[in-house]
Backbone as JSON, one array per atom type, in Angstrom:
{
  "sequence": "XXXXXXXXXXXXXXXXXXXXXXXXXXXXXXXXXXXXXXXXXXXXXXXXXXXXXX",
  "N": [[94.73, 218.82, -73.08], [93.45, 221.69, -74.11], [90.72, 222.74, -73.97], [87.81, 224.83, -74.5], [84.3, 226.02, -73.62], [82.17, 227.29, -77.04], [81.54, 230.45, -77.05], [82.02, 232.87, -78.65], [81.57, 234.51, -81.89], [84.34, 234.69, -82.87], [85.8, 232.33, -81.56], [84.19, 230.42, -82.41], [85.05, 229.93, -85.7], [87.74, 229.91, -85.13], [87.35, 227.25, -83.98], [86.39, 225.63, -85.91], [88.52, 225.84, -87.64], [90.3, 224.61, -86.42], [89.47, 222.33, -86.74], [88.95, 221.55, -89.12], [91.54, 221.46, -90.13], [92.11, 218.86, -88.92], [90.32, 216.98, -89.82], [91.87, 216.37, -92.32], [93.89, 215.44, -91.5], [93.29, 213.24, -89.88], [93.27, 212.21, -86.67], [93.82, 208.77, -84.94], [91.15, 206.36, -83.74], [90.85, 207.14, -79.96], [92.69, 207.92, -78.66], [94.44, 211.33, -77.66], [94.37, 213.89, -79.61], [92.4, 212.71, -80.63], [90.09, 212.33, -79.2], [89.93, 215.57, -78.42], [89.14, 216.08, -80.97], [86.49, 215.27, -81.44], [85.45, 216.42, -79.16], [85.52, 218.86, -80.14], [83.77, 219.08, -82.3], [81.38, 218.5, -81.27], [80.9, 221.03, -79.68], [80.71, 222.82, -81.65], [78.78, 222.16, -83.03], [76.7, 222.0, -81.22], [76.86, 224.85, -80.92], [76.53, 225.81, -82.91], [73.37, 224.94, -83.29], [72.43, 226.87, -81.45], [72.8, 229.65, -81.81], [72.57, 229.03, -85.05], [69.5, 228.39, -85.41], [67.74, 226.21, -87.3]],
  "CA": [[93.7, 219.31, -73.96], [93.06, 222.99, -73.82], [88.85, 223.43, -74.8], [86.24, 226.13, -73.34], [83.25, 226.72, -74.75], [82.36, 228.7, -78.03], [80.52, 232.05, -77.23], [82.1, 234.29, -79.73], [82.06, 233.84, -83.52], [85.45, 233.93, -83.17], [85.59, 231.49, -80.57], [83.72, 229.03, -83.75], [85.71, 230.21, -86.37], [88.92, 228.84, -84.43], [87.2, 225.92, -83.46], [86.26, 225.11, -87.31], [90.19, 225.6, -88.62], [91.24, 223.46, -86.24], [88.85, 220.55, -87.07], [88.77, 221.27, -90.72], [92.81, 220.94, -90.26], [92.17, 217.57, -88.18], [89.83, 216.24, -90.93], [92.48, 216.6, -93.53], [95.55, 214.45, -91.26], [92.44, 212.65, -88.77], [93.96, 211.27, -85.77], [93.69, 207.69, -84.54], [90.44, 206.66, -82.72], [91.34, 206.46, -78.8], [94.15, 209.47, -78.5], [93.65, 212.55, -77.14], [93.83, 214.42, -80.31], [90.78, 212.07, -81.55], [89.42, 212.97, -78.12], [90.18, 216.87, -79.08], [88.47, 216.89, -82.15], [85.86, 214.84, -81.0], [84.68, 217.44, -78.25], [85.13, 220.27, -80.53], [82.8, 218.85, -82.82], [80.54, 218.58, -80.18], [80.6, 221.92, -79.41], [80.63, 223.66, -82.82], [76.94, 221.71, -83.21], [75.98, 223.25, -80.29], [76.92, 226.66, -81.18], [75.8, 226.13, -84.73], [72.79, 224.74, -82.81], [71.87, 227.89, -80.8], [73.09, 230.51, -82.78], [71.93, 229.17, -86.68], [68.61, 227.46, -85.76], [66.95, 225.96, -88.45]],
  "C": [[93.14, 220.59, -73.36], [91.61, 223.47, -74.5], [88.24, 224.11, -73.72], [85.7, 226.16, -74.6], [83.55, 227.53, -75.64], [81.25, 229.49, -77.96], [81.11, 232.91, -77.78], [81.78, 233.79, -80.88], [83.34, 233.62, -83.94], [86.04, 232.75, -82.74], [84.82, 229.8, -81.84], [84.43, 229.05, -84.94], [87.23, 229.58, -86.09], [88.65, 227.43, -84.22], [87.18, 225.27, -84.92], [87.9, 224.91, -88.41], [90.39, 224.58, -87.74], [91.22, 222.06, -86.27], [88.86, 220.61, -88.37], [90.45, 220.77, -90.95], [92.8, 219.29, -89.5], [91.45, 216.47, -89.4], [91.06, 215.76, -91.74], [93.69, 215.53, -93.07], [93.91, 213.79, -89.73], [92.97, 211.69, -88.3], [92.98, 209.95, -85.65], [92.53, 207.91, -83.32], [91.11, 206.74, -80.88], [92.67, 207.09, -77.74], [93.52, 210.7, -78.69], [93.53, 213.74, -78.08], [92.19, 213.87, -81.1], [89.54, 212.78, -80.37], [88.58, 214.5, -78.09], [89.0, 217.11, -80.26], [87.01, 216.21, -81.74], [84.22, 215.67, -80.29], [84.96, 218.54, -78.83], [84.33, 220.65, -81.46], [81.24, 219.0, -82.15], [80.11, 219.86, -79.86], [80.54, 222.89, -80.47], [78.89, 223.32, -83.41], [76.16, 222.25, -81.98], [75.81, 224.62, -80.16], [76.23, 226.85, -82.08], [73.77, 226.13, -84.24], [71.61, 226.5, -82.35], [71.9, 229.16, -81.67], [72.58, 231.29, -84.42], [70.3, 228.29, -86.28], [68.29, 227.37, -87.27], [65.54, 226.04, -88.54]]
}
């Protein structure tokens, strides 16, 4: 599993295709793509977080 933080917009923009593509075929809990999307969720709410307050 290849993740780093997202500090660009492109850097969230990548992170969002590749979970909006994970949504669409969503791996099995307990495997390291579930893992994957998991923690890139994680970090797209943290960006969205800092970035878009509300």
């Amino acid at each position: 599993m290849n993740i780093k933080p997202i500090c660009t917009e492109r850097d969230y923009q990548e992170s969002l295709e590749i979970v909006s593509a994970m949504f669409d075929n969503q791996p099995k809990e307990n495997t390291p793509e579930f893992d994957k999307m998991k923690t890139l969720v994680l970090l797209i709410e943290a960006y969205e977080t800092e970035i878009y307050p509300v």
